[in-house]
TORKOL-4160 file (C-alpha; in steps of 0.2 Angstrom, whole numbers, padded with zeros to 4 digits, m for minus):
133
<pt num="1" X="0059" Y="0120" Z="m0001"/>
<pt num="2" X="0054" Y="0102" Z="m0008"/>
<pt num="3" X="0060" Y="0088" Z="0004"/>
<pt num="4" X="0060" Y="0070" Z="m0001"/>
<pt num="5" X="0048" Y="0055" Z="0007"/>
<pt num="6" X="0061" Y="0050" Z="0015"/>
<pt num="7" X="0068" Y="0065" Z="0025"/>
<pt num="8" X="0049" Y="0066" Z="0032"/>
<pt num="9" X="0054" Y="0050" Z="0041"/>
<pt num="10" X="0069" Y="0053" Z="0050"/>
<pt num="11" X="0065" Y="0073" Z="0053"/>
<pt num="12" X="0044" Y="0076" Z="0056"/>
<pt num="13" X="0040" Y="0092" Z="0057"/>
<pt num="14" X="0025" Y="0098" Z="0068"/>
<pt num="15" X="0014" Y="0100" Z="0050"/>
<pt num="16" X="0021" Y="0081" Z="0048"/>
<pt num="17" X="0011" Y="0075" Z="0068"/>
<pt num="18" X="m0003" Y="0086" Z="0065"/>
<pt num="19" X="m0008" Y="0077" Z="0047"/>
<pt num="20" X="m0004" Y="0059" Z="0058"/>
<pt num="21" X="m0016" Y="0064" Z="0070"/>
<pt num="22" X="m0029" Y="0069" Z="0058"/>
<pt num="23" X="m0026" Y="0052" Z="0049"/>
<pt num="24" X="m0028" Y="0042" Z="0066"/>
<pt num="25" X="m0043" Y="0054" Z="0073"/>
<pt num="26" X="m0052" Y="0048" Z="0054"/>
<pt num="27" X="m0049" Y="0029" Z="0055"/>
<pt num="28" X="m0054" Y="0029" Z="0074"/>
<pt num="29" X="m0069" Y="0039" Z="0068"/>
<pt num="30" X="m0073" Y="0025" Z="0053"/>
<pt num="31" X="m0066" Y="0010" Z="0063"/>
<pt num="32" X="m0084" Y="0000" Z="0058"/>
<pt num="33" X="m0079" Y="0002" Z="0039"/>
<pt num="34" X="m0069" Y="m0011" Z="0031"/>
<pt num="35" X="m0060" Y="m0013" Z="0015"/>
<pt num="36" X="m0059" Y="m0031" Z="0007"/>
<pt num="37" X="m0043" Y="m0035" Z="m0003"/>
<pt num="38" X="m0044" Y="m0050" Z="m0014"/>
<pt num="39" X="m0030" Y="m0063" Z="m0017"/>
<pt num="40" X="m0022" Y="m0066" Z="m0034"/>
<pt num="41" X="m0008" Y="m0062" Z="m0044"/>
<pt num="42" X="0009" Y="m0051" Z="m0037"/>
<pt num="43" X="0004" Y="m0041" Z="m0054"/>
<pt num="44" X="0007" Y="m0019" Z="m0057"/>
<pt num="45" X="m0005" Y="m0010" Z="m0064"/>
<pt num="46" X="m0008" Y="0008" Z="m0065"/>
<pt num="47" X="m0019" Y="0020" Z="m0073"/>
<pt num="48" X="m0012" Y="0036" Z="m0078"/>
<pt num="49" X="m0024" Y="0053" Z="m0083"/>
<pt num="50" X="m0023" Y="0070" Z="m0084"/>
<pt num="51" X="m0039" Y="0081" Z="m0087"/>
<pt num="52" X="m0028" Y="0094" Z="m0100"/>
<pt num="53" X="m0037" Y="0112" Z="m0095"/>
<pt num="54" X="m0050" Y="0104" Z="m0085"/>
<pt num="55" X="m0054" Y="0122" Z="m0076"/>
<pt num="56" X="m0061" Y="0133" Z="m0089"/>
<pt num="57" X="m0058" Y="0147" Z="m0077"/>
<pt num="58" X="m0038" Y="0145" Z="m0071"/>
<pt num="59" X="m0035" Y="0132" Z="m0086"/>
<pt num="60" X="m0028" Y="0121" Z="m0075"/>
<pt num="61" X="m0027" Y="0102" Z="m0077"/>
<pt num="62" X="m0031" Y="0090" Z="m0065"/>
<pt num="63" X="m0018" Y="0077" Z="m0067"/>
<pt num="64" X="m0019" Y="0058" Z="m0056"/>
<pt num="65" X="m0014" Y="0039" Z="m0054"/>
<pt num="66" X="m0020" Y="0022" Z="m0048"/>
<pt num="67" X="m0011" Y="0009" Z="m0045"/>
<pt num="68" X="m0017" Y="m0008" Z="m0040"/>
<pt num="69" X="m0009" Y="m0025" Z="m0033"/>
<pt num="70" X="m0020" Y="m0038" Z="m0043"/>
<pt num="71" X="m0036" Y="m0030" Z="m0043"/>
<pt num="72" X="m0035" Y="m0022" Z="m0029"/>
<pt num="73" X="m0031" Y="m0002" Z="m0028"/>
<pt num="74" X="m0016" Y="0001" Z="m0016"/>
<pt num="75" X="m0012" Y="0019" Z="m0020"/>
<pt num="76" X="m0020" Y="0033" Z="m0028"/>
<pt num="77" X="m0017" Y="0053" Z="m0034"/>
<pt num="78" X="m0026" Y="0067" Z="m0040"/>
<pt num="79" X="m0022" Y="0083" Z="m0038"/>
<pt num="80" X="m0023" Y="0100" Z="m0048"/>
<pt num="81" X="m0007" Y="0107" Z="m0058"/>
<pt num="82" X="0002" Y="0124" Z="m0050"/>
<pt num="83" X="0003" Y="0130" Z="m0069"/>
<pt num="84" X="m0003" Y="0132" Z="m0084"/>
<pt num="85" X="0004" Y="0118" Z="m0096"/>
<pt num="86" X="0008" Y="0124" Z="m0117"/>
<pt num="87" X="0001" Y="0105" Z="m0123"/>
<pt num="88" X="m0008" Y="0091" Z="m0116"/>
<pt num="89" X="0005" Y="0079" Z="m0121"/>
<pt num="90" X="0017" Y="0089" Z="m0109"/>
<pt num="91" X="0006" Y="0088" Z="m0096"/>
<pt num="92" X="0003" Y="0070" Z="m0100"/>
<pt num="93" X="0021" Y="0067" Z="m0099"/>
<pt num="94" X="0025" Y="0073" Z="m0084"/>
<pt num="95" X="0010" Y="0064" Z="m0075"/>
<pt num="96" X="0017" Y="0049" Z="m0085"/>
<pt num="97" X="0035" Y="0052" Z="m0077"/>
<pt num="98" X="0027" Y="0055" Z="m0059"/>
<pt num="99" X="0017" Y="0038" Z="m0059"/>
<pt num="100" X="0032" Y="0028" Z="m0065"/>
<pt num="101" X="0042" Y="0036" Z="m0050"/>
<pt num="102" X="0028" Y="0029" Z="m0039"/>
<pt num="103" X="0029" Y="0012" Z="m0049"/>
<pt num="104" X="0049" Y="0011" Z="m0046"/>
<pt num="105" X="0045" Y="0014" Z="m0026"/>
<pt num="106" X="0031" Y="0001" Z="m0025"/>
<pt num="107" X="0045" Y="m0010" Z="m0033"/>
<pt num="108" X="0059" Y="m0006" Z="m0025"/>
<pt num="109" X="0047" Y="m0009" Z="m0006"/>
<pt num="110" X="0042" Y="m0025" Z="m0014"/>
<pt num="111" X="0062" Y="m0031" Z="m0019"/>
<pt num="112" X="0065" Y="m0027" Z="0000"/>
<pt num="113" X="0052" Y="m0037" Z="0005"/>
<pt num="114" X="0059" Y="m0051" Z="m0003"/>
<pt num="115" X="0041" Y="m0053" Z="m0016"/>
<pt num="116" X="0044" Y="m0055" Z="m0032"/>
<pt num="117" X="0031" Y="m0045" Z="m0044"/>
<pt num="118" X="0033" Y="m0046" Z="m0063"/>
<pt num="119" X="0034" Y="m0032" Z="m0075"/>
<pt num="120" X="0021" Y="m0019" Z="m0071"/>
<pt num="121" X="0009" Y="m0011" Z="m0083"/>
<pt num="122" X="0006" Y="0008" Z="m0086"/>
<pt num="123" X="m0012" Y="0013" Z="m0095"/>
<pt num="124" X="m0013" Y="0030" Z="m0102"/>
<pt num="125" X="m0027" Y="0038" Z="m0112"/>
<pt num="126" X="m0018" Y="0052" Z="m0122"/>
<pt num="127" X="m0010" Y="0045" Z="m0140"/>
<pt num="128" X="0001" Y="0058" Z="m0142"/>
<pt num="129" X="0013" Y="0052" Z="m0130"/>
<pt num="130" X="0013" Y="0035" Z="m0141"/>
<pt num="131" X="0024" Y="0036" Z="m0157"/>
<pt num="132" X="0031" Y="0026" Z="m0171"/>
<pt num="133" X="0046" Y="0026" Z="m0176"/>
């Protein structure tokens, strides 16, 4: 049964600690790397792609996003489709929809926070999802 984010929060599972411990046992494992953030504009922008039958063997796409604050990447995605998609714009659609839904939260968290950030841009690669008229 699919749960939402916020569900996770207020009822961790077991599967929920164990991922947490991985994370923790990682960044103690890596704590002489850094990652440098650079100041500059509150500015959204995010790069949406989908690799449209990407694996000639299941003809699954990968599908994925990042989004950066100013130039710097704060959240990321990729991961393979569960099915086959009938189009590349449908698949492209659906990833475009997903990576807006992640652009609304980052918002939303950022309204809460009391920052200001003006109007995000989405990238996408695929022109059928473009039209006139």
């Amino acid at each position: 049964m699919w749960q939402r984010r916020e569900d996770f929060i207020h009822q961790p599972t077991t599967s929920h600690w164990l991922v947490v411990k991985r994370i923790l046992r990682y960044l103690i494992g890596n704590a002489t790397h850094d990652i440098f953030y650079k100041p500059g504009p509150l500015t959204l922008t995010t790069y949406s792609d989908v690799d449209y039958s990407g694996d000639p063997v299941t003809r699954r796409c990968t599908k994925g996003y990042c989004l950066y604050i100013s130039l710097n990447l704060v959240s990321w995605s990729s991961k393979k489709q569960g099915g086959v998609s009938r189009s590349s714009t449908e698949v492209e659609y659906c990833q475009l929809a997903y990576t807006v839904a992640t652009i609304s939260w980052f918002r939303t968290l950022f309204c809460d926070l009391h920052i200001l950030l003006s109007c995000p841009k989405l990238w996408c690669d695929n022109i059928s999802v473009f039209f006139d008229g």
